[in-house]
C-alpha positions in Angstrom: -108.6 -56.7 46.0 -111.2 -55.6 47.9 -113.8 -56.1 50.1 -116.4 -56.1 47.9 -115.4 -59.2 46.3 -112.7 -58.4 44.0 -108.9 -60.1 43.6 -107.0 -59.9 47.0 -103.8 -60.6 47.7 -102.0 -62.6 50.4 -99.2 -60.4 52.8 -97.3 -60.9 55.7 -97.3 -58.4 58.5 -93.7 -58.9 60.6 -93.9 -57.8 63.9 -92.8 -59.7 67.2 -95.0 -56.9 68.8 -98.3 -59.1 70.0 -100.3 -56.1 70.8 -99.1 -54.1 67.6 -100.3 -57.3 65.6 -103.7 -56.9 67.5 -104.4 -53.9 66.3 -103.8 -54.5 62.4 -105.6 -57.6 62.7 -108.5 -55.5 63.6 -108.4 -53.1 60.7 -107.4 -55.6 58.0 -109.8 -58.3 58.9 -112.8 -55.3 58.5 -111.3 -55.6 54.9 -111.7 -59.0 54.5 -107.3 -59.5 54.0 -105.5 -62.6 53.8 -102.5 -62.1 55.8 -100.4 -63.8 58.0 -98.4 -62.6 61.1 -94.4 -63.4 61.1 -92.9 -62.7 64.6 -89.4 -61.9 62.7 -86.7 -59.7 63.5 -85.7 -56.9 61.3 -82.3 -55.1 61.8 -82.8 -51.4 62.5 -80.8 -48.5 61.2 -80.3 -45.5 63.2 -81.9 -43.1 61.6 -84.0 -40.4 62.8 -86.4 -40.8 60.2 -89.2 -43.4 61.1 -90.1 -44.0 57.3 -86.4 -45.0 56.4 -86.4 -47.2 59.2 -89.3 -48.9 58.0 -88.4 -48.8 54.7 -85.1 -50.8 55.3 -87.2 -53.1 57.3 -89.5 -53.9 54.8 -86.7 -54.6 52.2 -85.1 -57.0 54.5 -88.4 -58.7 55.2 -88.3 -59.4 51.7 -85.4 -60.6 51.0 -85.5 -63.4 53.7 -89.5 -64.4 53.4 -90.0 -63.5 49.4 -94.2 -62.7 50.0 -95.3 -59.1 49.9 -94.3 -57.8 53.3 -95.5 -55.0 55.5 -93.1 -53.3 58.5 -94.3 -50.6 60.5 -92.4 -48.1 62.8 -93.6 -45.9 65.7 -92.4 -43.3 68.0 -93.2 -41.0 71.0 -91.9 -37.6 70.2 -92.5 -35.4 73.4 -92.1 -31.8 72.7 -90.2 -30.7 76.0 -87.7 -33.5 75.6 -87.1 -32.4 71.7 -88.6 -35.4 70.6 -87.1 -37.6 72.1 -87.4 -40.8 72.3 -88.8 -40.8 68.9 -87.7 -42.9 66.6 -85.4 -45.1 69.7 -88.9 -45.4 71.7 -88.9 -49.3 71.5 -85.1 -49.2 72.7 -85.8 -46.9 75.3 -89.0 -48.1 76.8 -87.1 -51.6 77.3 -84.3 -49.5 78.5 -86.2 -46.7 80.7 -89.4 -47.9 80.8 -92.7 -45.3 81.5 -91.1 -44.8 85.0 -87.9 -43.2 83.4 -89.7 -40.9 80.6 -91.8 -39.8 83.8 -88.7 -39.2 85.6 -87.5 -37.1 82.6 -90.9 -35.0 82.8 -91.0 -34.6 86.7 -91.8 -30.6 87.3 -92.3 -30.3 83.5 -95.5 -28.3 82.8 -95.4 -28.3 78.7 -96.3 -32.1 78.2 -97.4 -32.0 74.7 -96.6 -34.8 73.0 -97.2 -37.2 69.5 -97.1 -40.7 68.2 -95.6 -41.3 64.5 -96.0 -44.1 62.6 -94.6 -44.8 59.4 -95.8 -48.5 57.4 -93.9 -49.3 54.7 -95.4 -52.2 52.4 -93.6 -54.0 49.4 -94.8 -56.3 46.7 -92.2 -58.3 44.5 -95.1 -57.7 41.4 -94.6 -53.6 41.7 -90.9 -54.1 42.7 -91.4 -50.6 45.2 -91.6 -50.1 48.6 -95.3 -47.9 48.6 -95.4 -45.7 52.3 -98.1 -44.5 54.6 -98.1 -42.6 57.5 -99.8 -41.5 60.4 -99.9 -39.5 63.9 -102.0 -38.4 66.9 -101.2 -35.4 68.8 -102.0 -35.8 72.8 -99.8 -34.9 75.9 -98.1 -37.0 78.8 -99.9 -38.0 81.3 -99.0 -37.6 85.4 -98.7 -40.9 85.7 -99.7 -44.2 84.0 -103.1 -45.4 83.6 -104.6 -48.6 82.6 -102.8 -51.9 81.6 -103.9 -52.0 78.0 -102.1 -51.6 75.1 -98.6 -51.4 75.4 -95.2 -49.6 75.2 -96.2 -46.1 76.6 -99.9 -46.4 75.9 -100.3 -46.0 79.9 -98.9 -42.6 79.3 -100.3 -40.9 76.4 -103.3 -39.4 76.4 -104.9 -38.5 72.9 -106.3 -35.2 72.3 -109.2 -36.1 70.1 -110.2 -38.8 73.2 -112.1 -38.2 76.3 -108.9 -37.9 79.0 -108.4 -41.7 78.8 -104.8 -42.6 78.1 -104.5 -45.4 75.2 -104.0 -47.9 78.2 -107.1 -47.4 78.7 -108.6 -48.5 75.7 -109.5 -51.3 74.2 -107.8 -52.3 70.4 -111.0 -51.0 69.0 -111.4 -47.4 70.8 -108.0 -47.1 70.4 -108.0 -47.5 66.6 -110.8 -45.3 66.2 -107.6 -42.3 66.3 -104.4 -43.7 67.0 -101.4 -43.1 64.6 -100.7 -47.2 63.8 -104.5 -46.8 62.9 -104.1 -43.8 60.5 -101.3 -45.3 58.4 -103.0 -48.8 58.4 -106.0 -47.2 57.2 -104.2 -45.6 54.4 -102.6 -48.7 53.3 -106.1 -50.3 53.9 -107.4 -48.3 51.6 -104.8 -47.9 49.3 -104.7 -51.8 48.7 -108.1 -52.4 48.6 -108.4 -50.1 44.9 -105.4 -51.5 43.4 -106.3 -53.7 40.9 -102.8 -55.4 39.9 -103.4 -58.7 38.9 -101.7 -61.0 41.5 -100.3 -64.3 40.1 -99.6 -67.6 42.6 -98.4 -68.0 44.9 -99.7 -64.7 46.0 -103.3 -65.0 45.0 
C-alpha cells in the first residue's frame, strides 16, 4: 500500500467541506492514494471530545457507503474563552462567524489559541475504527487576514509560521504545520506500511 509500488487500497474521504477536501487531496495524492471525495452528511453527537465525534462519524459513513471511510473533526479552542468554540467551531462559525469570536475577544490581551483535529479511518477488512490526531498552537489575530482557507483560517495565526494567518496561505504552506495536516500525515503514514491484503472491490 504504498508509494513505492506496493498494494494500495481504495477510501472514501466524506466531507461536504471543499476547502478541507483540498487539503487532503494534497497530502494523499503525494502518496500516490486512490480515493474518492463523498460530499455526505454525517450526524454529529455533542460531545466535547473531537475524536468521538469523529469516530461516530466514521461508523455512520460506513454503514451507509460500505468502502473504507475516513471522517475528520476540527476545532478552535481559544484559551481566554475556555476553549470554546472547540469542538462546536463549525456550528458556531455559521452561527457567529469570525466577526462574532472577535467580538468575544475585543479588549482581550491573552489570545493564545489551538486547532485540534481528530481523523478517524475505518476498514470493513480490520473491522476497527484506527485514530490519528493532530494540533497547532498559534493565537488570534486583531482582525482577519487573507481570504484563503476557510472557517477561521483568516483569524489564526500559527506559531511555528512567519505572522501570516492560515488565510494567508496557500493549501501547501498551510500543510506544511497545520493540525488537519498532522493527523493526515499520521494516517498517511500509517496506511502506507500496512500491508493487509485488500480483496475487491477494495483493491
Amino acid at each position: 500500500m504504498s508509494r513505492k509500488g506496493g498494494r494500495s487500497i481504495r477510501f472514501v474521504v466524506v466531507t461536504t467541506n471543499k476547502g478541507k477536501a483540498e487539503e487532503f487531496r494534497e497530502i494523499f495524492t503525494r502518496y500516490g492514494f486512490k480515493f474518492r471525495v463523498e460530499p455526505m452528511e454525517t450526524p454529529e453527537i455533542q460531545s466535547m471530545d473531537l475524536r468521538e465525534i469523529a469516530r461516530n462519524s466514521v461508523l455512520y459513513a460506513y454503514s451507509v457507503l460500505r468502502e473504507p471511510v475516513l471522517v475528520e473533526d476540527a476545532g478552535l479552542f481559544i484559551d481566554s474563552l475556555k476553549g470554546f468554540p472547540g469542538p462546536f467551531s463549525s456550528y458556531v462559525f455559521k452561527t457567529l462567524g469570525i466577526r462574532g469570536i472577535l467580538k468575544l475577544m475585543e479588549g482581550v490581551k491573552e489570545r493564545r489559541a489551538r486547532f485540534k483535529s481528530a481523523l478517524a479511518f475505518y476498514c470493513p477488512i480490520t473491522d476497527s475504527v484506527h485514530m490519528f490526531t493532530g494540533e497547532v498552537e498559534g493565537w488570534i489575530a486583531e482582525k482577519p487576514r487573507g481570504e484563503k482557507g476557510f472557517g477561521f483560517d483568516p483569524i489564526f495565526v500559527p506559531a511555528e509560521g512567519d505572522g501570516r494567518t492560515f488565510g494567508e496561505m496557500d493549501v501547501e504552506e498551510k500543510n506544511e504545520f497545520s493540525h488537519r495536516a498532522r493527523s493526515a500525515e499520521k494516517f498517511a503514514k500509517w496506511l502506507s506500511e500496512r500491508l493487509v491484503e485488500i480483496p475487491p472491490p477494495y483493491e
